[in-house]
C-alpha positions as CSV (number, residue, x, y, z in Angstrom):
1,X,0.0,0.0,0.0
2,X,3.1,2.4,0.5
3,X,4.6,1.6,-2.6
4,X,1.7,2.2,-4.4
5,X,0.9,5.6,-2.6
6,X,4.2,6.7,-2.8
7,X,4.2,5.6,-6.9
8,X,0.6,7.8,-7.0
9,X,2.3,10.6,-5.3
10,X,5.6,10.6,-7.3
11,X,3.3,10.5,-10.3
12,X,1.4,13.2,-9.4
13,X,4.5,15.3,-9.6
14,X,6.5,14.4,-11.9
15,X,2.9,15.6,-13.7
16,X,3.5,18.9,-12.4
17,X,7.3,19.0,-13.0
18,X,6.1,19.0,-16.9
19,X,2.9,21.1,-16.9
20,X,4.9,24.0,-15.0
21,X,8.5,23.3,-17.0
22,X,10.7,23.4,-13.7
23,X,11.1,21.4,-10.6
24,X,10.3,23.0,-7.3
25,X,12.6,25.7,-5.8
26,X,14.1,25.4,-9.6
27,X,14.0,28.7,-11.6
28,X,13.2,29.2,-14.9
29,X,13.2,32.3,-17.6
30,X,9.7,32.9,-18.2
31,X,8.2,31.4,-15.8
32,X,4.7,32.0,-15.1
33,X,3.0,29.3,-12.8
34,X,4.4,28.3,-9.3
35,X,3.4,26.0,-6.4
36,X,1.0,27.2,-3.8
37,X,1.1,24.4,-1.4
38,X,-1.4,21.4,-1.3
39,X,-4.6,20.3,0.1
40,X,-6.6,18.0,1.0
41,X,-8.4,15.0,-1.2
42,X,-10.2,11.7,-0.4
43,X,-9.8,9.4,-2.6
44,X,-11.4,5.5,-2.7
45,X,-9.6,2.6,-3.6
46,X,-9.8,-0.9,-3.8
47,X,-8.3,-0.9,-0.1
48,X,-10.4,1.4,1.3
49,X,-10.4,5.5,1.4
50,X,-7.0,7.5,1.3
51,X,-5.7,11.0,2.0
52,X,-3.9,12.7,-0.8
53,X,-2.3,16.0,-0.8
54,X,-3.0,17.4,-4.3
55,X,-0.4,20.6,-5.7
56,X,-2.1,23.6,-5.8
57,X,-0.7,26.5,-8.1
58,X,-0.5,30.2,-8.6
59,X,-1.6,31.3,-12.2
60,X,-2.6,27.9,-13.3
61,X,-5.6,25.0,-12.5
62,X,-3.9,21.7,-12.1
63,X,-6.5,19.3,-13.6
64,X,-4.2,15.6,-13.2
65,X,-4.6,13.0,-15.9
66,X,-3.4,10.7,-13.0
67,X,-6.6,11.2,-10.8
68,X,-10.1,12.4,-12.8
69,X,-11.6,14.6,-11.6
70,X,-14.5,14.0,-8.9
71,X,-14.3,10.6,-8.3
72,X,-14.2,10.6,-4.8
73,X,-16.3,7.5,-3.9
């Protein structure tokens, strides 16, 4: 169950890595979109109901391919 959170979170930002075009604390020429923390998500599995911390950003939506979007149960 670690493994497979830890894959889903690791995912999750290596999503963000692309969609902003620099890795956190990185800089970049250009750049327009930064991280503004995380929050909060339930999310149901197979194994039962798990907290994820989704990214949050300034001057950008982050709608992940990994995790669609309101499936919560």
């Amino acid at each position: 169950m670690r493994r497979a959170m830890s894959n889903l979170i690791a995912s999750l930002d290596e999503e963000a890595d692309q969609l902003i075009g620099a890795a956190p604390y990185e800089r970049a020429d250009g750049r327009a979109v930064y991280r503004a923390g995380h929050y909060g998500r339930g999310f149901a599995t197979t194994f039962g109901q798990v907290a994820l911390k989704i990214l949050k950003f300034k001057g950008m939506k982050f709608a992940t391919a990994v995790i669609e979007r309101y499936k919560r149960r």
